[in-house]
Steps between C-alpha positions, in 0.01 A plus 500: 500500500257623763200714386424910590195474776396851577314446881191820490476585830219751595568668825370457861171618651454892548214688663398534174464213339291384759331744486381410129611867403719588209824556493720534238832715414375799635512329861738377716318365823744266725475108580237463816624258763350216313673603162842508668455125615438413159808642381664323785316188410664525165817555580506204725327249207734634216843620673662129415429543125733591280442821352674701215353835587249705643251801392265662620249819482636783614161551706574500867248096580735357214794609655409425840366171355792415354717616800552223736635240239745729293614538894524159603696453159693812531375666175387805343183502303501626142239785452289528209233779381376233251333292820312761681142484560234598225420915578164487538506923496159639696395159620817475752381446854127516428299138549336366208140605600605878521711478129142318364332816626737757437620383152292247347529514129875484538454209770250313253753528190791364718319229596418368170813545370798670630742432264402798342267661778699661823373618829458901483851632432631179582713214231407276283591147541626461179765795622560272803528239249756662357754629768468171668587334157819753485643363898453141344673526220813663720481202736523254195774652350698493866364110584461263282477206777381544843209611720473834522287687775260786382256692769248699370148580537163294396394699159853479360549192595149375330605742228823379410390063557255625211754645271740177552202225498351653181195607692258814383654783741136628554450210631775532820241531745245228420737221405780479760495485875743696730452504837721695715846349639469229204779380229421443157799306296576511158730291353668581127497174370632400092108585413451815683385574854359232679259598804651291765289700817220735521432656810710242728461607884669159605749700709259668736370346834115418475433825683687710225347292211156565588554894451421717229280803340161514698 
């Protein structure tokens, strides 16, 4: 019988993500030009798999993400709380240099460890840990063979390949890569999840695959 793989993928360029400034569940900026292509990019690479279902953030660059293959397969798109971006409270929309200056005991805590530490009325990622954990554990008891689409955003995802690879979750942002547009695959194997991918942009044109944060 054919393993669960759960396919992470983060969500196309907006303005800002490149422009390096934060944005978590408190924003909902749209896809730029570049970010739609890589949705389209996606679509085109992945439509001929087979998939058992799809979900996806709620935010609107997960859903538009996600939007041109659940059309070219004719499906709707299971929505899930659990899989929204980290809130990162009073740091939304500000680049890092202004959130060093404007809150910088809060900033230096979070960077050493913010499993426990979270942005100035913002989540911890041990509470991202946890609602992610919660959608997972929904899809498993649904699918217990298939591969199974999930489009989300780049701390979650980090968050949540932590919490299934037995990885420190303070340790989300220093150990695992996410660029935007990219796939990570986990596979649910008789041992436990397997890391198949990390951060796989195989599916976007050179001039798509070169973007990210500044």
């Amino acid at each position: 019988m054919k393993n669960l793989s759960l396919y992470f993928l983060r969500h196309g360029q907006t303005a800002l993500t490149r422009d390096n400034v934060y944005c978590g569940a408190g924003m909902e900026p749209e896809l730029t030009a570049a970010g739609h292509a890589m949705a389209r990019a996606f679509a085109d690479f992945y439509k001929a798999k087979s998939w058992a279902a799809i979900h996806v953030s709620p935010q609107l660059r997960t859903r538009q993400t996600a939007a041109p293959l659940c059309a070219a397969l004719g499906v709707e798109p299971a929505l899930g709380d659990g899989w929204k971006e980290i809130a990162y409270g009073r740091w939304e929309g500000l680049p890092l240099l202004e959130i060093e200056r404007q809150f910088p005991d809060d900033y230096r805590r979070w960077i050493a460890d913010p499993a426990w530490h979270a942005p100035t009325g913002g989540e911890l990622a041990t509470t991202v840990a946890r609602r992610a954990l919660q959608e997972l554990e929904k899809i498993r008891t649904q699918h217990r063979a298939g591969n199974v689409l999930i489009v989300s955003h780049k701390a979650t995802i980090r968050v949540i390949l932590c919490a299934l690879l037995g990885i420190e979750i303070g340790r989300f942002r220093s150990r695992l890569s996410c660029p935007i547009g990219s796939v990570s695959i986990v596979e649910f194997t008789s041992r436990g999840p397997l890391l198949q991918a990390l951060g796989d942009r195989q599916h976007l044109p050179p001039e798509l695959r070169g973007l990210d944060e500044a």
